[in-house]
Structures are given as structure tokens and as C-alpha cells.
ZADO-1210 file (C-alpha; in nm, 4 decimals, padded with zeros to 6 digits):
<atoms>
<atom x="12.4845" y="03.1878" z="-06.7309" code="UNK" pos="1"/>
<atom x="12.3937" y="02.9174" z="-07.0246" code="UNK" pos="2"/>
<atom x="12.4377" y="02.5556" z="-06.9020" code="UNK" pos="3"/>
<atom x="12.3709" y="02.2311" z="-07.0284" code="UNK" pos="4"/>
<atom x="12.3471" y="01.8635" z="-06.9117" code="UNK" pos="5"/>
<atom x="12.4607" y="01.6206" z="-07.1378" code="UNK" pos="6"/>
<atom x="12.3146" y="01.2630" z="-07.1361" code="UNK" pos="7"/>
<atom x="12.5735" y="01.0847" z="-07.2880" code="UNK" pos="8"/>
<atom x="12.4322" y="00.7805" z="-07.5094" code="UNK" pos="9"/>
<atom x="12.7665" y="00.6203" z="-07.6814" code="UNK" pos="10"/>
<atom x="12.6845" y="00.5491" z="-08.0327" code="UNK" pos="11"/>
<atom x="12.5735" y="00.1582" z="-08.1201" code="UNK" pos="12"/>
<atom x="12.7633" y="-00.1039" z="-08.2505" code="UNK" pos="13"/>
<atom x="12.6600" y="-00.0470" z="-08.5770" code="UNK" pos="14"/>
<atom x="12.8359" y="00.2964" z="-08.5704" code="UNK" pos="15"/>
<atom x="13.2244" y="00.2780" z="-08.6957" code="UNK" pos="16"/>
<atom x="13.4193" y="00.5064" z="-08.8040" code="UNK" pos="17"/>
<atom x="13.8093" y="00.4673" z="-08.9893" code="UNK" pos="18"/>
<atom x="13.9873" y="00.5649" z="-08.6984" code="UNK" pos="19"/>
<atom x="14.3342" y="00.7425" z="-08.7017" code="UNK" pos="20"/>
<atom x="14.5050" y="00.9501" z="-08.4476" code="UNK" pos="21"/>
<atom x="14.6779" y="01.3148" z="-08.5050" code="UNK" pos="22"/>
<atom x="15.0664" y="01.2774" z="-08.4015" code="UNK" pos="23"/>
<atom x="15.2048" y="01.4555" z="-08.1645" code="UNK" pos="24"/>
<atom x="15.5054" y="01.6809" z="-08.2494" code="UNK" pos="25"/>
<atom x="15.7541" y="01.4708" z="-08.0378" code="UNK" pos="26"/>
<atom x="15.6332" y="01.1816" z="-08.3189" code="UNK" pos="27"/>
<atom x="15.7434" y="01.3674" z="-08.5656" code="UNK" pos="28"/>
<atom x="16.0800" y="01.4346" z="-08.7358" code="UNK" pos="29"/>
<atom x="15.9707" y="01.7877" z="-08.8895" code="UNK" pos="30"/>
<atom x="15.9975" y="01.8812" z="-08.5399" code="UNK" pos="31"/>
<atom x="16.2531" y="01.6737" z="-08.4496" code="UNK" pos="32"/>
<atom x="16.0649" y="01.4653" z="-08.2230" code="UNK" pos="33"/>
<atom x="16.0082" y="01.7604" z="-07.9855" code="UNK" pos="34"/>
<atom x="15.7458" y="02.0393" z="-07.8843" code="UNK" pos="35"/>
<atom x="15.7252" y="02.3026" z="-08.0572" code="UNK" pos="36"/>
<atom x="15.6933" y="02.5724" z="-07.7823" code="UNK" pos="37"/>
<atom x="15.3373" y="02.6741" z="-07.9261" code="UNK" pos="38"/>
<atom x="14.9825" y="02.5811" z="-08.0242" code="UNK" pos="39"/>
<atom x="15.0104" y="02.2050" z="-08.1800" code="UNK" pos="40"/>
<atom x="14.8249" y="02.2415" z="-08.4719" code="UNK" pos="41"/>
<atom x="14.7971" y="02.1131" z="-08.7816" code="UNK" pos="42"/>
<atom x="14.6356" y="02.2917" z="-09.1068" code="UNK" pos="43"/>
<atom x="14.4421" y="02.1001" z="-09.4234" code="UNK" pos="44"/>
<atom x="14.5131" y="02.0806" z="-09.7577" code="UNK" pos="45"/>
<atom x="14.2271" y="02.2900" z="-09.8721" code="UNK" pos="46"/>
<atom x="14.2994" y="02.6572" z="-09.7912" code="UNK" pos="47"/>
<atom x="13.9223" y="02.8100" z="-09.7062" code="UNK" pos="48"/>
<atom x="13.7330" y="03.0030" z="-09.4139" code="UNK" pos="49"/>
<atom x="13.5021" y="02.8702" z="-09.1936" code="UNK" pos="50"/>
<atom x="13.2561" y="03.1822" z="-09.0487" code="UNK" pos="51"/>
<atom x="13.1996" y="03.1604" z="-08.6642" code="UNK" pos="52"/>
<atom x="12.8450" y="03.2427" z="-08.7906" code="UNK" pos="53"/>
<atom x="12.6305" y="03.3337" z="-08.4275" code="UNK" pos="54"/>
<atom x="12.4610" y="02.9831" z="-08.4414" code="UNK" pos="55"/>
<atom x="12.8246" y="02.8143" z="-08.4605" code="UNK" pos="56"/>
<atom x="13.0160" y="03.0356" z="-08.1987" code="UNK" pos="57"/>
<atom x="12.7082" y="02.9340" z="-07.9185" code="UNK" pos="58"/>
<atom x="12.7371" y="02.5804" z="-07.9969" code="UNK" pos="59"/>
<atom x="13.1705" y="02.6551" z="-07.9189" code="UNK" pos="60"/>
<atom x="13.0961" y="02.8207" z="-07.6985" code="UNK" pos="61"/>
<atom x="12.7813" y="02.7507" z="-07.4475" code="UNK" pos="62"/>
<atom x="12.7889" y="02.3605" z="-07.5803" code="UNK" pos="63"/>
<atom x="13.1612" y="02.2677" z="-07.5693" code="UNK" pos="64"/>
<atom x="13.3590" y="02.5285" z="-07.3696" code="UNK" pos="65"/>
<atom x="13.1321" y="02.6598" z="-07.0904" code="UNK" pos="66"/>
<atom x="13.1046" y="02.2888" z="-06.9672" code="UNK" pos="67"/>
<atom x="13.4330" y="02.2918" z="-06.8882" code="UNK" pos="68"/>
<atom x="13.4684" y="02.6523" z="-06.7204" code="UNK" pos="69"/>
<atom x="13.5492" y="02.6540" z="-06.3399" code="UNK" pos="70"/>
<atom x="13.2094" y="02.6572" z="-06.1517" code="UNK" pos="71"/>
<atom x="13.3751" y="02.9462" z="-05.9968" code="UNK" pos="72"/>
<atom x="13.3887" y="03.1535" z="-06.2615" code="UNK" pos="73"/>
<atom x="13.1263" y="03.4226" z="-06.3392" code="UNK" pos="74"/>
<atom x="12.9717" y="03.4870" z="-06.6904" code="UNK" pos="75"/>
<atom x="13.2058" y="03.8071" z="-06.7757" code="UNK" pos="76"/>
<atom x="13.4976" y="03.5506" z="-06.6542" code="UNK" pos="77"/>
<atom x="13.3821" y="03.3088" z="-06.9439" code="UNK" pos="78"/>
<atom x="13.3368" y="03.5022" z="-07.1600" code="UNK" pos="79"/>
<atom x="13.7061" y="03.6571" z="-07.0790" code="UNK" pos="80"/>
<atom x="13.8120" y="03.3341" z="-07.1620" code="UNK" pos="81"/>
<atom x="13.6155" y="03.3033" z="-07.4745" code="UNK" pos="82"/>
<atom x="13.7681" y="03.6158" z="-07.6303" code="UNK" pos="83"/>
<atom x="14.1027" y="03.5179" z="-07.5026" code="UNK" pos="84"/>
<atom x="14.1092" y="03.1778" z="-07.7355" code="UNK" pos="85"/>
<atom x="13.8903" y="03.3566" z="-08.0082" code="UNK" pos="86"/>
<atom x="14.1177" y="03.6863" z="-08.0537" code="UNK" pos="87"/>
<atom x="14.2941" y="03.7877" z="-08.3786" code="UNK" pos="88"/>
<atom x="14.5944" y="03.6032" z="-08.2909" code="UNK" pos="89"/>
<atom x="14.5109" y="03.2511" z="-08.1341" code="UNK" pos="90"/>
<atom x="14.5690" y="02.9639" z="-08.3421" code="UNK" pos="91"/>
<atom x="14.2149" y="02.9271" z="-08.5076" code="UNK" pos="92"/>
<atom x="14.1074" y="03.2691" z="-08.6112" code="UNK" pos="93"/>
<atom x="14.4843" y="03.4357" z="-08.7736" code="UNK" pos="94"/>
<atom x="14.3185" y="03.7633" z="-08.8005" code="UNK" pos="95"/>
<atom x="13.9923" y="03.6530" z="-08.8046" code="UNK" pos="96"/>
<atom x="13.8960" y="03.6702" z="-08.4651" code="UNK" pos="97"/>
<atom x="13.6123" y="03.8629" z="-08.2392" code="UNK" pos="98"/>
<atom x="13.8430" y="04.1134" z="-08.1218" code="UNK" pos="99"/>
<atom x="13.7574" y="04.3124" z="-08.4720" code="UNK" pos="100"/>
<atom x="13.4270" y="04.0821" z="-08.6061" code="UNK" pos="101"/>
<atom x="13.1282" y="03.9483" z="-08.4653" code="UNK" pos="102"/>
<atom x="13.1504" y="03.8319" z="-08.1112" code="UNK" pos="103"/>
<atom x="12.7424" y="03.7441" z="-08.0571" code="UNK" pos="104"/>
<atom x="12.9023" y="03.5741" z="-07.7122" code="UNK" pos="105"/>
<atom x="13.0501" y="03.8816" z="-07.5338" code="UNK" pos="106"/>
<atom x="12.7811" y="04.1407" z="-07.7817" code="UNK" pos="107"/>
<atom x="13.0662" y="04.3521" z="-07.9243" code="UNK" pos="108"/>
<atom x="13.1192" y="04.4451" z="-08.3018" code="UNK" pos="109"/>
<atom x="12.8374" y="04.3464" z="-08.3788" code="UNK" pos="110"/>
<atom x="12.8311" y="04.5291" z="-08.6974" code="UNK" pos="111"/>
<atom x="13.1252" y="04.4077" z="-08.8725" code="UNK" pos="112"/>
<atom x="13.1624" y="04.0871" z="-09.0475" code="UNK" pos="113"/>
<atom x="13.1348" y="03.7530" z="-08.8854" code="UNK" pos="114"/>
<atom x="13.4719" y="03.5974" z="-08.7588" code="UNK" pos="115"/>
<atom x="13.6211" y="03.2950" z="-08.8726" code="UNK" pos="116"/>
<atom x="13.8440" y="03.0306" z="-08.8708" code="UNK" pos="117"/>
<atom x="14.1145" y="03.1152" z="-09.1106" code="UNK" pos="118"/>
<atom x="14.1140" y="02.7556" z="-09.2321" code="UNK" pos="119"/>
<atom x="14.0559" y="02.4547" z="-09.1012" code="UNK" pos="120"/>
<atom x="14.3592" y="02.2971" z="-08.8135" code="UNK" pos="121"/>
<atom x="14.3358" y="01.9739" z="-08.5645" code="UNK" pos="122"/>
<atom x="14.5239" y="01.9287" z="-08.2921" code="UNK" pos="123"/>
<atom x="14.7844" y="01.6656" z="-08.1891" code="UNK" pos="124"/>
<atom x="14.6475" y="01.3693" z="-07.9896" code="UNK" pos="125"/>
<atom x="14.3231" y="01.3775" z="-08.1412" code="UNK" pos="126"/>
<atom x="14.0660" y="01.1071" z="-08.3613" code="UNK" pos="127"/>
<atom x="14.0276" y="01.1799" z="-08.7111" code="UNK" pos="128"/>
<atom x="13.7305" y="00.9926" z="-08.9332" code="UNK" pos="129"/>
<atom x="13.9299" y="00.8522" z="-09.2756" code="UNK" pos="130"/>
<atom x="13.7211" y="00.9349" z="-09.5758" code="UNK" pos="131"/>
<atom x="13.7466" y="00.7049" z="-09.8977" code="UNK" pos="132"/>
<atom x="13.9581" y="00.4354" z="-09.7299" code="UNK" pos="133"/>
<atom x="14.3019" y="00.3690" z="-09.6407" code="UNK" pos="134"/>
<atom x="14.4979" y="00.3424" z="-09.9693" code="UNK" pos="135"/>
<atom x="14.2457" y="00.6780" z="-10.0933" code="UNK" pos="136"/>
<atom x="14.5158" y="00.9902" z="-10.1064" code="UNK" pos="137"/>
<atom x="14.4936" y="01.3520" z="-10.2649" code="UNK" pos="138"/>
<atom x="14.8440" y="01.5551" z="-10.3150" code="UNK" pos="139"/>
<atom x="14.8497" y="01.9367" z="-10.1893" code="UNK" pos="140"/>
<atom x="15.1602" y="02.0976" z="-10.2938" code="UNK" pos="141"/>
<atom x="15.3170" y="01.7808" z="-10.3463" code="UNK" pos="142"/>
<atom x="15.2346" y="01.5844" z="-10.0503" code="UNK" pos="143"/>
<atom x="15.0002" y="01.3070" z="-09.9654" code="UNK" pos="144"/>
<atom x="14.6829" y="01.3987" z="-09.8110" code="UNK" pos="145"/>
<atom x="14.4094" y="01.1905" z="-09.6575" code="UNK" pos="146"/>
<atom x="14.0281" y="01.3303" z="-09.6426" code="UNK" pos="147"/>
<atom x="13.9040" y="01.3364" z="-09.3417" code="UNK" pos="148"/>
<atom x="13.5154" y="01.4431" z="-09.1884" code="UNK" pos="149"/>
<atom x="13.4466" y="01.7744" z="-09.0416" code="UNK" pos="150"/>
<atom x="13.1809" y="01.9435" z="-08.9083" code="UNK" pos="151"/>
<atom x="13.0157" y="02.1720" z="-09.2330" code="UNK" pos="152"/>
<atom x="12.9471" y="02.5349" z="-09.0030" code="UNK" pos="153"/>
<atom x="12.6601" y="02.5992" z="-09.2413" code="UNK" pos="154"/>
<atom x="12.4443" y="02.3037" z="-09.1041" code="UNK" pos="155"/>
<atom x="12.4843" y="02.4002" z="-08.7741" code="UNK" pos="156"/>
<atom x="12.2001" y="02.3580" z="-08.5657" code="UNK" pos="157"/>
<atom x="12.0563" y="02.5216" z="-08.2277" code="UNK" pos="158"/>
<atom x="12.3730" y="02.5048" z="-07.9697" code="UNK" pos="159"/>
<atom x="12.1776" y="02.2633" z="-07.7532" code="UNK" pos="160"/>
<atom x="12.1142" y="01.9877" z="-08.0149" code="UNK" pos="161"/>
<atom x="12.4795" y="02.0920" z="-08.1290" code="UNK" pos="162"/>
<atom x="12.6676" y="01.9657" z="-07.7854" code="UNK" pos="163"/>
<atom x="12.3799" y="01.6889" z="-07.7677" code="UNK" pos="164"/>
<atom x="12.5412" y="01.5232" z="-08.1177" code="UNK" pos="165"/>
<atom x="12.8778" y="01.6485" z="-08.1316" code="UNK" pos="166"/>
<atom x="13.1076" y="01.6893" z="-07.8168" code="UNK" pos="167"/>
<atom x="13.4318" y="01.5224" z="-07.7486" code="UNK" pos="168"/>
<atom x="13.2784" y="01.2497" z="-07.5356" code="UNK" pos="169"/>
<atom x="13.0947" y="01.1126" z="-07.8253" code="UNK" pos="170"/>
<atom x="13.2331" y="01.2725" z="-08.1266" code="UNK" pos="171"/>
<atom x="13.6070" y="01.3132" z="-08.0581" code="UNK" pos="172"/>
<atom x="13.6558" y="01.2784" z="-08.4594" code="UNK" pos="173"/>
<atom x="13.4901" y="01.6214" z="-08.5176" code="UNK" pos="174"/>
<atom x="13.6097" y="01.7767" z="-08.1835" code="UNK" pos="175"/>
<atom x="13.9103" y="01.7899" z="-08.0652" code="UNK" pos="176"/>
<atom x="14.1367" y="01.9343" z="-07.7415" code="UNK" pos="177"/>
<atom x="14.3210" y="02.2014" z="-07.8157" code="UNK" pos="178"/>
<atom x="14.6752" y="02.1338" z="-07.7197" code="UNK" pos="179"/>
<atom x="15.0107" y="02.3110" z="-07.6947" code="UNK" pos="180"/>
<atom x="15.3292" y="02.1406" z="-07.7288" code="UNK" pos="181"/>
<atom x="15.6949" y="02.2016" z="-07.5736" code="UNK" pos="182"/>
<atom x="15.9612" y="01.9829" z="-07.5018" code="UNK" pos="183"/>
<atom x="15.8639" y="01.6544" z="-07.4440" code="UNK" pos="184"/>
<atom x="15.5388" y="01.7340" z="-07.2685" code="UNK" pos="185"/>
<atom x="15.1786" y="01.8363" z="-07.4047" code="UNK" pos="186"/>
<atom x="14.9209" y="02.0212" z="-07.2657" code="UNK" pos="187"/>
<atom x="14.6047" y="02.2107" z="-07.2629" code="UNK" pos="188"/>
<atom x="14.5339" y="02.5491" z="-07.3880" code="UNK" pos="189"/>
<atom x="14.5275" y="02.8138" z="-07.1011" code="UNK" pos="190"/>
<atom x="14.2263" y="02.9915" z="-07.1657" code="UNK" pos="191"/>
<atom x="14.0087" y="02.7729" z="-06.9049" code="UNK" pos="192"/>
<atom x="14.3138" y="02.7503" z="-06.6284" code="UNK" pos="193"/>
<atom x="14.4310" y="02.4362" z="-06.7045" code="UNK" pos="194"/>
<atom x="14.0853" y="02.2581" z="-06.8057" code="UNK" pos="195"/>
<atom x="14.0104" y="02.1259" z="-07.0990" code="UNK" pos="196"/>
<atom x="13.9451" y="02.3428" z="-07.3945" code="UNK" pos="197"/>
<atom x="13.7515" y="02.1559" z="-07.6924" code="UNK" pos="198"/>
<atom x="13.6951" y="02.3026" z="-08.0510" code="UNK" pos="199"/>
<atom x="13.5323" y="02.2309" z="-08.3254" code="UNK" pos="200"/>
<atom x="13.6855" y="02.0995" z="-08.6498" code="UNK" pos="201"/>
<atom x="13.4904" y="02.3218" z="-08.9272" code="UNK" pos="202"/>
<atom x="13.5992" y="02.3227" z="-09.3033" code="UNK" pos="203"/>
<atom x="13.3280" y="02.3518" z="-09.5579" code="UNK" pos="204"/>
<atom x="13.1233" y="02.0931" z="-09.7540" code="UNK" pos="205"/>
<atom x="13.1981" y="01.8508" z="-09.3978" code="UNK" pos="206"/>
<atom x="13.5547" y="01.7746" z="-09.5226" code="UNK" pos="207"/>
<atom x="13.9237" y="01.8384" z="-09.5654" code="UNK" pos="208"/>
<atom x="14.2705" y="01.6759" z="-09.6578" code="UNK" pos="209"/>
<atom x="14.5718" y="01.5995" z="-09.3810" code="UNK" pos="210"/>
<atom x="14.8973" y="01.5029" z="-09.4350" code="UNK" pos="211"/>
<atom x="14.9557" y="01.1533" z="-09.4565" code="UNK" pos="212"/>
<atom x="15.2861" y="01.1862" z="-09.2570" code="UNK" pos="213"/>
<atom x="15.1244" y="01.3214" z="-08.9413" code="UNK" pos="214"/>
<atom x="14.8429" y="01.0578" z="-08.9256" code="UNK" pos="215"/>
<atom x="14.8556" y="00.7109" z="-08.7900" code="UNK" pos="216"/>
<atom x="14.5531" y="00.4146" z="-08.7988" code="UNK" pos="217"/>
<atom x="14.4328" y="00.3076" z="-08.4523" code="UNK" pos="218"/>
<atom x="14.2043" y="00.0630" z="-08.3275" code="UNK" pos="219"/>
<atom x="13.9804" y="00.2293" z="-08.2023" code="UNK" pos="220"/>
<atom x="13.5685" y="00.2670" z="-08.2366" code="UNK" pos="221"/>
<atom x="13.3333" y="00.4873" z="-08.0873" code="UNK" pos="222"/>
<atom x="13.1878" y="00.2956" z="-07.7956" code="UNK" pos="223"/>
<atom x="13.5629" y="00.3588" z="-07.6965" code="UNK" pos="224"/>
<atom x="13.6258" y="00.6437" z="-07.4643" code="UNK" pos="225"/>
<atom x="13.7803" y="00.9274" z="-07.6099" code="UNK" pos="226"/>
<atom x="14.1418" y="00.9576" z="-07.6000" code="UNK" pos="227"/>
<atom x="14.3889" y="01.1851" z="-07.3813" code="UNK" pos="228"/>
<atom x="14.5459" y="01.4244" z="-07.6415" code="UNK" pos="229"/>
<atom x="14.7876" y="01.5352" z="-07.3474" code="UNK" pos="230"/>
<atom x="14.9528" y="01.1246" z="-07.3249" code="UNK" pos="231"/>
<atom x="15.2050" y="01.1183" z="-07.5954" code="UNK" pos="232"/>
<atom x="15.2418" y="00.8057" z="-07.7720" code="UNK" pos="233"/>
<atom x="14.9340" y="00.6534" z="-07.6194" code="UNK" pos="234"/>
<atom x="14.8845" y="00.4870" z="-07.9592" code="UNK" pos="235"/>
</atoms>
């Protein structure tokens, strides 16, 4: 089974970022300040695919997922739970997923396109990296965006250097925890039986646009530890 060990160097003081925090849905009066009963995600401004090309679904999937698997669990058990969150009709892939393309982790259809992210989503709970400044906004269909960083799929590297630079320990701007939301509690995708499940945020050119409304400014700065996406209000 692929493993890694992580040594965990937090960036240096030098290092900042323009921190704010994805609301919840119980923060927000478009759902009426409660869960939504589903996947609490949150889709950009700019509508465009990001391909789970074989270099980017490793780094998902040996550098940020299998870390968190159950030690229990064999390899055709993680990679159950790999197809489970990357299927057609999980919140990332829409119809994209490695049921019907590319699945280089589990070896199957391998001659049909590469999957993808249908566009790019965050989660609630998680850090977002403010491009431009604070008073810098771009309207989508009417409404006040802010650009935020993303991972660009096409630069990814080798999984291992991948998880090295970009994990939610060190990089929780450009991967978050994917969360579901219901009632007034939040919690973790099921896929890895109740352990954390991080993705990463992929949009093309390293960038995209959020809603202002769902996006509030924190104090916060990488020698920080990550936030807990699953502690409402926390901010």
C-alpha cells in the first residue's frame, strides 16, 4: 500500500497569507441559518473543469487521503473508499467521476477520458487565501465575488513532493475538509468512517472567484494550526 511520512515544517514568519474563513450554512441566511442535509459546498464564479489528470488523483489520493485511512483497512478497502468520494455523483466530480473515466488509483477505464472536477467548490469551515486585497471584488451573475488561490492541476508535481507542500496541516488555504452539513451540526464526509477526508481546491490558472456573502476575514496566519471545519462559528 503507498504511504508517506510527512515532516511537517510550518511556514516562516515571513509567510502570510489574507486569511478568510468559508461560512458554514448555519451562518448563513440562504439557508436559513441551518444544515443543509448534504455536502456543504460552495461553487466559484468561474464555471471550468479541473482534469483529475493521473499525477493529480495520486497526490488526492496517496498524499492527502490514504493518510487518513484506518490502519485497518486493506488497499482494495482504500481504494473502495476512493471511488466512493470520486463517483459520478459525489459533490466534486457531477458526472465527471472514475466510475465512467480514468481511475489510474483503482486501474479501471483506463481508456476513456480523464475525470474531473466539474468546477471548482470549497467547503464550509475552511481557510481561503484573498487575492488582490480586501476592497478587490469581481461580479458573477450579479454578485460580488472575491478571488481567491487554488491549486493550478496542470503544475502538479510527483504525489510525494505534492503532500510534502500542500496538505491541510500546512496549506489549509488550498486544501480543505470536506464537510456535510444538517441541522445545526457539521461533519465529515463518510467515505473514510468518520476520519477526515481532505481535497484539493483545483480551478485553472491557480485561481477562482467566491461569493463575498459566504466569506468572512480572520486573524489568522500560517504558523497557526489549521482550523476545525466541523466547530461552527469558531471564528
Amino acid at each position: 500500500m503507498k504511504s508517506l511520512t510527512i515532516s511537517i515544517t510550518r511556514g516562516s514568519e515571513a509567510e502570510k497569507i489574507n486569511a478568510y474563513v468559508v461560512l458554514h450554512d448555519l451562518e448563513l441566511a440562504r439557508w436559513e441559518f441551518r444544515g443543509r442535509g448534504d455536502a456543504e459546498v460552495f461553487p466559484g464564479g468561474v464555471d471550468a473543469k479541473s482534469p483529475l489528470t493521473q499525477l493529480v488523483q495520486e497526490y488526492w489520493a496517496y498524499g492527502l487521503l490514504w493518510p487518513h485511512m484506518p490502519p485497518a483497512w486493506s488497499e482494495n478497502r482504500c481504494k473502495q473508499a476512493w471511488r466512493g468520494l470520486t463517483t459520478g455523483n459525489r459533490a466534486f466530480t457531477n458526472g465527471n467521476g472514475t466510475d465512467i473515466y480514468r481511475d489510474y488509483i483503482s486501474e479501471t477505464n483506463l481508456g476513456a477520458a480523464d475525470a474531473a472536477y466539474d468546477k471548482f467548490r470549497v467547503c464550509g469551515g475552511g481557510i481561503v487565501n484573498v487575492l488582490g486585497g480586501d476592497a478587490a471584488t469581481e461580479k458573477f451573475g450579479g454578485v460580488a465575488h472575491r478571488k481567491v488561490e487554488t491549486l493550478d492541476g496542470k503544475k502538479c508535481l510527483p504525489w510525494q513532493d505534492m503532500a510534502e507542500k500542500y496538505n491541510y496541516v500546512i496549506t489549509p488555504w488550498l486544501v480543505h475538509l470536506a464537510v456535510i452539513s444538517s441541522g445545526n451540526q457539521v461533519f465529515p464526509f463518510p467515505q473514510l468512517d468518520g476520519a477526515d477526508v481532505p481535497f484539493p481546491l483545483l480551478s485553472p490558472g491557480g485561481f477562482n472567484f467566491l461569493p463575498v456573502e459566504i466569506l468572512r476575514k480572520i486573524d489568522w496566519i500560517p504558523q497557526m494550526r489549521a482550523p476545525c471545519p466541523y466547530e461552527p462559528k469558531r471564528w
